[in-house]
N, C-alpha and C positions, 0 to 999 in steps of 0.2 A: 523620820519617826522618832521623838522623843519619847524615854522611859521613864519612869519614876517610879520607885518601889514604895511599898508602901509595908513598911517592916512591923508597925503596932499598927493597926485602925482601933482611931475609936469607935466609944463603947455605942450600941444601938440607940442610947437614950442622947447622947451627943449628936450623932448622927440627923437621929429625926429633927434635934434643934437647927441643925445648921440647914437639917433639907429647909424646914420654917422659915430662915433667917436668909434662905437664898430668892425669897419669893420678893426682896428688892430689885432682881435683875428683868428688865424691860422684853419680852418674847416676840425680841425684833427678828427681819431676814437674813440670814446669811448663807453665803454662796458655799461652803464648804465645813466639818468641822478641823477642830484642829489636831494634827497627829502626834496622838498621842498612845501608849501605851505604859498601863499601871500594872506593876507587878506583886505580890506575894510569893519571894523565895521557892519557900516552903512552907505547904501544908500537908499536916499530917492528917489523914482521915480516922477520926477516932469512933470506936466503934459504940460508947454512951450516947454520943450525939446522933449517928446515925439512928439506935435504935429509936430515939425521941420522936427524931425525923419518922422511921416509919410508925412509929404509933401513931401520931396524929393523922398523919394521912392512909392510911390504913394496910402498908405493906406488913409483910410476913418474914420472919427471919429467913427463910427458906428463899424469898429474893434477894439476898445479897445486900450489896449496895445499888440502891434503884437507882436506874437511870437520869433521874430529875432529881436526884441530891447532891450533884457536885455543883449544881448552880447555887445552889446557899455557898457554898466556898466564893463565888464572885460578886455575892452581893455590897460585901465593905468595898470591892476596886471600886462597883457602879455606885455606891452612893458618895466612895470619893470623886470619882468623875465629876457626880451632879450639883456640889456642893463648891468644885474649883471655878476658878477661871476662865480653864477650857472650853466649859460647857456655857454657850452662851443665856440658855435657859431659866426659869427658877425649875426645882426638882418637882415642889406641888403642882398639878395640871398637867401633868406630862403622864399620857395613857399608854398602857402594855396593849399595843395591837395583835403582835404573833409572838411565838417562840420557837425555834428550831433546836432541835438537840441531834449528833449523830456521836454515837459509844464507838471508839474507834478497838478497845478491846475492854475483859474485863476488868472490874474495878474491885478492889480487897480492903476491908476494915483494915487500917495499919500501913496502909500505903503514903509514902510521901510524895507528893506531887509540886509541881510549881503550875503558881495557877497566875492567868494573865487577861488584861482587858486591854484590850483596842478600838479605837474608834473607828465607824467604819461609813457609810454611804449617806446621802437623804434623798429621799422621793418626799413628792410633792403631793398632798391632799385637801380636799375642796374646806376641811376641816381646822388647818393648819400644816406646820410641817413634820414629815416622819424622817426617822433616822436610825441606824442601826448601831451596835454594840456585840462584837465580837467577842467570846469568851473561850479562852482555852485552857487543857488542863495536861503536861506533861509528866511523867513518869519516865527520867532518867533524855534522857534523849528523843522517847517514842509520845508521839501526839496520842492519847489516848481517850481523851475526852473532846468535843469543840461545842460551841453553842452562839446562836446570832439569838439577840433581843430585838424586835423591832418595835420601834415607840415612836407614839404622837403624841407632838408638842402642840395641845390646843391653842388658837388663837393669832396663830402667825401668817402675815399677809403677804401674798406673794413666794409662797414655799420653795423654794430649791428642789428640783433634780426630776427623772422621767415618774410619772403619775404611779401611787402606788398599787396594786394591782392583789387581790386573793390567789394562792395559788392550790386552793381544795374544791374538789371534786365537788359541788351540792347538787348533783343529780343523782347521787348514788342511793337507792331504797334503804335503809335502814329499820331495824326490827328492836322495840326495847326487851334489855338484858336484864336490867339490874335497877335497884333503887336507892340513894343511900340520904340519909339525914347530914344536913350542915345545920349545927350548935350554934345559937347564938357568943358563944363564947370560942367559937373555932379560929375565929383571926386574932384574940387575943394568946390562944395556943400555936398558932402555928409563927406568931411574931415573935411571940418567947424564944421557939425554936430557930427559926430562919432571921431574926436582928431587925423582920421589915416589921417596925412598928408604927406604919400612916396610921394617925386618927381614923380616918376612911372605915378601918378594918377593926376597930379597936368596940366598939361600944353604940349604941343610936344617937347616944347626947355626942360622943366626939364626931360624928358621922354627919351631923344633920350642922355641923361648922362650917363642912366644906359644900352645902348642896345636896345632898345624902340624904332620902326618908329614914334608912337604917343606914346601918352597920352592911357593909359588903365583906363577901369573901375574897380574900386575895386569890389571884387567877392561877400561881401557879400551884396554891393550895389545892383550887378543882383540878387543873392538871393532873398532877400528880394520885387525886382521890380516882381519876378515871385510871390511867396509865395502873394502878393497883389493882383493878379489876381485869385489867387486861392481860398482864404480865402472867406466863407460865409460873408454875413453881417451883421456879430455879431461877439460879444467877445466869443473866445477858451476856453473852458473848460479847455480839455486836449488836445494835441496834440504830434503826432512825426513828424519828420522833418529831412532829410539827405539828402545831397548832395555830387555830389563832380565835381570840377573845371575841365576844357575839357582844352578851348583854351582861350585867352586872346580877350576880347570883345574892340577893338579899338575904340579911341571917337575923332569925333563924328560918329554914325553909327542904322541902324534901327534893329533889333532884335525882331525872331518871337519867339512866346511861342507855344509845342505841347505838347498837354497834352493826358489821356488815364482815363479816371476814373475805376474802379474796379467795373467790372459788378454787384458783389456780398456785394459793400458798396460803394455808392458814396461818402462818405467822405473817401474815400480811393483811391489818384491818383498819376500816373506817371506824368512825367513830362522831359521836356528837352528846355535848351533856347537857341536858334542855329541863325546863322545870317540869314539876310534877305532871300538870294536865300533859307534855308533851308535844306544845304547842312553841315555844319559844328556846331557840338556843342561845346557852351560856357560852359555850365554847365547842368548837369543831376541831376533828383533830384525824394524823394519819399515822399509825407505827408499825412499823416491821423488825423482822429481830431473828437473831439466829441462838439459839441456848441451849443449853447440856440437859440433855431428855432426862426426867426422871423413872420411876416403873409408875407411879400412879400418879393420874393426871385427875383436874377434877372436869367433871359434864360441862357442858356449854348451857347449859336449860338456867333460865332467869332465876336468879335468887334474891333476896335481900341483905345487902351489905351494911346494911344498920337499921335501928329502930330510935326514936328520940329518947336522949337519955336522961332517966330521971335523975332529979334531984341538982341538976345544972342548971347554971344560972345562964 
């Protein structure tokens, strides 16, 4: 396994050039990818960016640092990955099919971490081919973060490795909880923050470049909007966290949350974030968590997590 550090990444606006400028590589088959892993020394978790982090997405100071904001720490390794040699791909057409997170303890504004990517598996779909990306995050010697991307490479004939497969429950009843407004201007706010600035995500005229009637929300933007409603109100101990992407959530657009909690551990629920009429899912998802009780908790009874906001554009 070769390393290579990655000590400056450039900036987000480089970045998206080069993802552009990597759409000359051909999305031929290969048998294997190549082993590599990119590192970042040190990161320090700062605690302005965080909060940014959860204002857009709607956490609460009183959650800590959420469990889906150490993946913005890996997004310069991954878009260096997709922009190198290694990656035999172009970065454009390359779909987030799931994401896995597991909090191996908690995490503190001020903490310095080393954070790292590795490349990791491919399965095979009728679609093209998928492939995985391994993300970790240390604190002194202890694993305290990890996280698998798993992504399809549109287009590729003949895919590599055993067929890929869902691994969520869809038989489980679900009951809607909650409702919240995605802004047309929400992927332009969450790329500021998180450096992913696809066109995709950015506007309807940069949107409708690549295929796109609008502007989409970045996935792990809904992510993390659900994972906020979900989350006690308190900082995670431990937690798992899995998902995986249904249908493209167009912006601007209202989006319900159904959730299902597990009779036998209420920190243990299903989930699924589907549009308004509640007839299509955006994304399915499954988290459990252990956290430091507070004295007041809030009801479980449906509320509304936003209303569209005036005066945005």
């Amino acid at each position: 396994m070769r390393t290579v550090l990655i000590n400056a990444p450039a900036s987000a606006t480089a970045m998206a050039l080069a993802a552009l400028r990597s759409g000359a590589k051909r999305p031929g088959a290969v048998q294997a990818l190549a082993e590599v892993t990119l590192v970042k020394p040190q990161v320090v978790l700062e605690p302005a960016h965080i909060a940014r982090y959860a204002q857009v997405c709607g956490f609460s100071q009183a959650h800590g640092v959420p469990i889906s904001y150490p993946q913005l720490l890996t997004f310069p390794l991954a878009m260096a990955f997709f922009i190198s040699t290694d990656c035999p791909w172009p970065a454009m057409g390359t779909v987030h099919l799931a994401n896995r997170i597991v909090q191996h303890q908690c995490l503190q504004a001020g903490d310095a971490v080393r954070v790292e990517l590795r490349t990791g598996t491919l399965l095979a779909h009728e679609k093209g081919q998928v492939f995985t990306l391994e993300m970790t995050l240390l604190r002194g010697d202890d694993k305290v973060w990890e996280a698998t991307q798993t992504l399809l490479r549109l287009g590729v004939i003949g895919p590599a490795g055993p067929a890929y497969a869902s691994h969520l429950n869809t038989d489980i009843p679900l009951s809607r909880q909650a409702d919240f407004f995605a802004a047309s201007n929400i992927g332009r706010r969450y790329g500021r923050v998180s450096g992913d600035i696809n066109p995709i995500h950015l506007s309807a005229l940069s949107a409708k470049l690549f295929g796109f009637r609008r502007a989409i929300a970045h996935g792990l933007w809904t992510q993390a909007r659900a994972v906020a409603a979900l989350m006690p109100k308190a900082p995670l101990e431990q937690a798992q966290l899995e998902v995986e992407f249904k249908t493209p959530l167009f912006l601007p657009s209202r989006a319900s949350l159904w959730t299902r909690r597990s009779a036998g551990d209420p920190h243990e629920v299903s989930f699924e974030v589907r549009n308004d009429r509640g007839d299509k899912p955006h994304l399915r998802g499954h988290m459990s968590y252990r956290h430091t009780p507070v004295t007041a908790r809030p009801q479980a009874a449906a509320v509304h997590l936003g209303t569209p906001p005036k005066g945005m554009d």
